[in-house]
N, C-alpha and C positions, 0 to 999 in steps of 0.2 A: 027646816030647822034641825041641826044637829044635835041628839041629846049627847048626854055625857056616858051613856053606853056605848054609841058608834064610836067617840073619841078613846074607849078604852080599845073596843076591839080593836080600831087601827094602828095604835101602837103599841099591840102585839105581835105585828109583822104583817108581809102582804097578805093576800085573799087568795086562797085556794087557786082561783080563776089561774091569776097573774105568775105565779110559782109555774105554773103547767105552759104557758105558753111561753117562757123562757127558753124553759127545760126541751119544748119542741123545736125552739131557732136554733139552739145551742145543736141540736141532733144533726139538722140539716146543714149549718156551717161545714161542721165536722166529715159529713159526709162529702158535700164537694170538695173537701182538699182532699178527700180518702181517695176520691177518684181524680182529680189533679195529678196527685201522686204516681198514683195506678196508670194514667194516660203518658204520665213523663217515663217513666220505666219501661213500658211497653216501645216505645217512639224509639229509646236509644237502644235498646236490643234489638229491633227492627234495624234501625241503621247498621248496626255491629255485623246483623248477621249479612244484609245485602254488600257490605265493602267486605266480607271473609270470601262468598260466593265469586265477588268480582274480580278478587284476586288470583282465585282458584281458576277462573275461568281463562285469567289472560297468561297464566302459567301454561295451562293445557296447549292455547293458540301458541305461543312462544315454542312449546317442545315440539309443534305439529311442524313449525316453519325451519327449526333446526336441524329435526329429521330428514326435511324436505331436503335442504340443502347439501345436509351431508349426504342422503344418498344422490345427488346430482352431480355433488363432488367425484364419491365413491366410482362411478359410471362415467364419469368422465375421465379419470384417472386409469381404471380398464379397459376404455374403449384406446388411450394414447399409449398403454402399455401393448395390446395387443397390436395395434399399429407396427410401432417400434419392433415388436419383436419377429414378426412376418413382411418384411416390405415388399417381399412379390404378391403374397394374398391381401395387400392393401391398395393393389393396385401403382403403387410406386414405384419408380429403378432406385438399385440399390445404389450408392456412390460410395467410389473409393478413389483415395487422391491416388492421381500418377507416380507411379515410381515409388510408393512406398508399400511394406509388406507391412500386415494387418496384425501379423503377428509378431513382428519386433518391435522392442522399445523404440522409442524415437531417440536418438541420439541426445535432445537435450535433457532430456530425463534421467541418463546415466546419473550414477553418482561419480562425481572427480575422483580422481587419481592421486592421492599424496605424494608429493616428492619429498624426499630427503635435499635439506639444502646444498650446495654444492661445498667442496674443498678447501674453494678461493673464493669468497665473496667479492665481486669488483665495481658492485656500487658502490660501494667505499674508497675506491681508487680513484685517482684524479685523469678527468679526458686529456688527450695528449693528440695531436695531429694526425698518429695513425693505429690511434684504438686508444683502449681504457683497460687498465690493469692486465690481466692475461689475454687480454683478448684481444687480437691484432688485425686491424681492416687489412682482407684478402684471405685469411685463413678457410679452413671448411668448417663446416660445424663439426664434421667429427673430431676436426683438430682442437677445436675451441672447447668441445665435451673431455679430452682429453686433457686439456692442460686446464682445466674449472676443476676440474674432480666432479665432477653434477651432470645435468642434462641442459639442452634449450628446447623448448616444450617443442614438438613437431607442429604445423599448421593441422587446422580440418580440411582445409583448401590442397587442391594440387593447382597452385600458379606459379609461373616464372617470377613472382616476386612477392613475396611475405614477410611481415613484422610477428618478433614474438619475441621472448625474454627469457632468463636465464629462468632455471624454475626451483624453487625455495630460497631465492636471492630478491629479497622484501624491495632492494634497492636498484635493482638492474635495471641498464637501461634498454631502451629497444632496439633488437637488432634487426636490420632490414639480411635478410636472404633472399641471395637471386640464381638463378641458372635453374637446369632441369634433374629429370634423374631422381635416384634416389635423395631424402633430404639431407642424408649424413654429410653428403657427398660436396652440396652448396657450398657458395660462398658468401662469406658474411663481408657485404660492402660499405653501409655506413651504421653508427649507432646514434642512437637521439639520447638526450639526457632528459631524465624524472628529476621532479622534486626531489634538493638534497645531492645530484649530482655534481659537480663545480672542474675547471680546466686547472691545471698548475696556479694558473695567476690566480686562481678565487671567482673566476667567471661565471655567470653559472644563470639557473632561471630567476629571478628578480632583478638581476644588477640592472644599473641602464646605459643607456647611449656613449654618457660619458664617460663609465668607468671603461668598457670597451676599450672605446679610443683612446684613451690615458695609457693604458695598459700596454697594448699590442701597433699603437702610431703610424708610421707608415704601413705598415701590412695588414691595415682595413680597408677594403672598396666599400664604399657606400654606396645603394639600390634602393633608395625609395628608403622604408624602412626595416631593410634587408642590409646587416655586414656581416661582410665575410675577410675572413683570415685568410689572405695567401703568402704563402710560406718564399723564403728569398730562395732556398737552394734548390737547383733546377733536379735534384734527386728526388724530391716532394711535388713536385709538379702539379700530380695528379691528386693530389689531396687538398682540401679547405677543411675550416671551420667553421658553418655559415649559422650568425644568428639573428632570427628574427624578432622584430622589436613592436609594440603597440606605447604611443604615447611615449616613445623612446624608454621603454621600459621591455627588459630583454624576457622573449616568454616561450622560445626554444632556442634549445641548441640543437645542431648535428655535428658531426663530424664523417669523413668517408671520401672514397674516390667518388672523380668525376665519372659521367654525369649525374650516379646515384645524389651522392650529397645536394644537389644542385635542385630536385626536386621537392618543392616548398608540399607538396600535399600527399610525401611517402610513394607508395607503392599504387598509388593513383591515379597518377601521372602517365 
């Protein structure tokens, strides 16, 4: 039976007891997150520091394999230098091409030769049955250098028969030179026409089939797709203008004595 004293002490607040074993749960809550805490902070600084080492570690392996290689390179690159540079004490013969000397440029290595353009340009001149502008099939080259005011470039070849062109004349056409000798000395037998070139009538490389024949009428032979100009007066004899045609579209000319003019493939033939 409760008297009215217990009822007063009780609601004065808890009991001694009760306050104190709070106050102890309360302690030990607080203690396990203290070490919760304490275990999460520890955990991630362990991780931090083993991925710092890890990455330290595969820089090191990385600079060992670089090293490696560059000095395999380095040793490979001296052992092919000293090769090269001793090929009797490498056991090697030494080679050298035939006929040329070790110590002169090679000829394609020169640097060109400027010419001043000539006197008389005669790409600009219209082909005629026996030459173009100053220049007349049968002449020498000296004679044709003389009356150009210019040069005709010499060959690098010594043959009885070379093409070459007037030289600082953008427009020349090709002249075939034939015979032996000095090159001054040659004869200049037929000339081909470049882009831009044209005969008195307007003949020239693009026209076709039909303007030819319109043109020049009975005094074409037709060969296949090969016409040639021959001339009526028996003084011309030895001279043609032979053009060849693809799809009757004209896409050389030459002019020149016989047999030169006659060969379709120059100095080839």
């Amino acid at each position: 039976m409760i008297n009215e004293r217990d009822i007063e002490t009780n609601d004065r607040g808890p009991l001694p007891n009760s306050t104190a074993a709070v106050n102890v749960t309360t302690a030990i809550i607080e203690a396990e997150r203290e070490n919760r805490r304490r275990a999460m902070t520890f955990g991630v600084v362990a991780v931090v520091v083993a991925l710092f080492f890890a990455f330290v570690l595969l820089q090191l392996l990385s600079g060992d394999d670089t090293t490696t290689t560059t000095d395999q390179q380095d040793a490979a690159v001296v052992s092919t230098s000293d090769e090269s540079a001793d090929p009797v004490s490498s056991g090697e013969p030494e080679v050298t091409a035939v006929g040329i000397d070790p110590t002169t440029q090679p000829e394609s290595r020169q640097e060109p030769v400027a010419i001043d353009p000539p006197d008389v340009l005669v790409g600009s001149e219209p082909m005629t049955l026996r030459g173009m502008g100053v220049i007349t099939i049968g002449m020498s080259v000296a004679e044709a250098e003389e009356a150009l005011g210019g040069t005709i470039i010499a060959p690098t070849i010594d043959a009885r028969c070379v093409q070459t062109t007037i030289g600082g004349d953008a427009n020349s056409p090709i002249l075939m030179v034939v015979g032996g000798g000095d090159f001054a000395s040659r004869t200049i037998a037929r000339l081909d026409m470049v882009d831009g070139n044209a005969t008195r009538s307007g003949i020239g490389i693009g026209s076709t089939s039909i303007d030819v024949i319109t043109t020049y009428a009975e005094r074409i032979e037709t060969s296949g797709s090969t016409l040639t100009f021959v001339p009526a007066d028996s003084a011309d004899a030895e001279y043609r203008i032979v053009m060849e045609t693809i799809d009757d579209v004209v896409v050389s000319v030459r002019n020149g004595q016989v047999p030169w003019v006659t060969q379709d493939n120059g100095c080839e033939n």
